[in-house]
C-alpha positions as CSV (number, residue, x, y, z in Angstrom):
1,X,78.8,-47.1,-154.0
2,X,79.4,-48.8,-150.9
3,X,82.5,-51.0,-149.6
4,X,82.8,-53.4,-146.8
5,X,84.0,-51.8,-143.6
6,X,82.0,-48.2,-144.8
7,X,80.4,-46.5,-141.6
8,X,76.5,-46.5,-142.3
9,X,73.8,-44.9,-141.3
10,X,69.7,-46.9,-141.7
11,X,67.8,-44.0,-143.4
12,X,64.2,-45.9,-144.4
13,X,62.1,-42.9,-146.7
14,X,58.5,-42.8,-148.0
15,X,58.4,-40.5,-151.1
16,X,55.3,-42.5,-152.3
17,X,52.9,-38.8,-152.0
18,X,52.6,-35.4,-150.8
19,X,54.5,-35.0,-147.6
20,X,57.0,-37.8,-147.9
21,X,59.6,-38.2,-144.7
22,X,63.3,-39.2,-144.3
23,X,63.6,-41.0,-140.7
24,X,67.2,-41.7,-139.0
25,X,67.6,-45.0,-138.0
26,X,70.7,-47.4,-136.2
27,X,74.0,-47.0,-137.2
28,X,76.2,-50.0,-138.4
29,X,79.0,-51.7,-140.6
30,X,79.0,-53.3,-144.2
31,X,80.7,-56.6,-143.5
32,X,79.9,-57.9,-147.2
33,X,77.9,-57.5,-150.5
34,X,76.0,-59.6,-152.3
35,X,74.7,-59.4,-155.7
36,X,71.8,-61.2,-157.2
37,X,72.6,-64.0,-160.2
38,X,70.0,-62.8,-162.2
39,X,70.4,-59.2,-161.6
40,X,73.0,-56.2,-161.2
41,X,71.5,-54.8,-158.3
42,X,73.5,-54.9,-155.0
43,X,72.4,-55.7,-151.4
44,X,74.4,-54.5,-148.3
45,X,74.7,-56.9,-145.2
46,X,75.1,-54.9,-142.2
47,X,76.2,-55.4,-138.8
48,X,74.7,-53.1,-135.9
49,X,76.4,-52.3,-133.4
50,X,73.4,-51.7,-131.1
51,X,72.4,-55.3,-130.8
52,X,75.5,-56.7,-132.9
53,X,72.5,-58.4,-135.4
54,X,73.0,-58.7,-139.0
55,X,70.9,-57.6,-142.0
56,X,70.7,-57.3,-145.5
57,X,69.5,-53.7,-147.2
58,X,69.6,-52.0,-150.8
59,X,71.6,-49.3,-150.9
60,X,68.8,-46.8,-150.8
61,X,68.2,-47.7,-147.3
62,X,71.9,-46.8,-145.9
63,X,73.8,-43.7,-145.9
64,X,77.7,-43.2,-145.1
65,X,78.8,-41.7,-142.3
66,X,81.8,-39.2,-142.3
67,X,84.1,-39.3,-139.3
């Protein structure tokens, strides 16, 4: 889905009930990926480049950006 280097965009959702929201967030790189031992699923470490910290997201969280 995603590779390191990828252009991303932090795009936290609530579809949990009737008028669910889509918010824009930072924007950042994928400088690695980590998947769990016991499980397929994937999680995204990403650096912002508005305060240049680090964090780790699922994949539903982040969207590419196209330049």
């Amino acid at each position: 889905m995603y590779q390191v280097g990828d252009l991303v965009r932090y795009v936290p959702y609530n579809n949990e009930h009737p008028g669910s929201w889509v918010m824009y967030g930072g924007l950042g790189i994928i400088v690695s990926i980590v998947t769990g031992e016991n499980s397929p699923a994937k999680v995204y470490k990403v650096k912002w480049l508005d305060s240049m910290e680090d964090s780790f997201l699922p994949g539903d969280f982040l969207e590419i950006l196209e330049i």
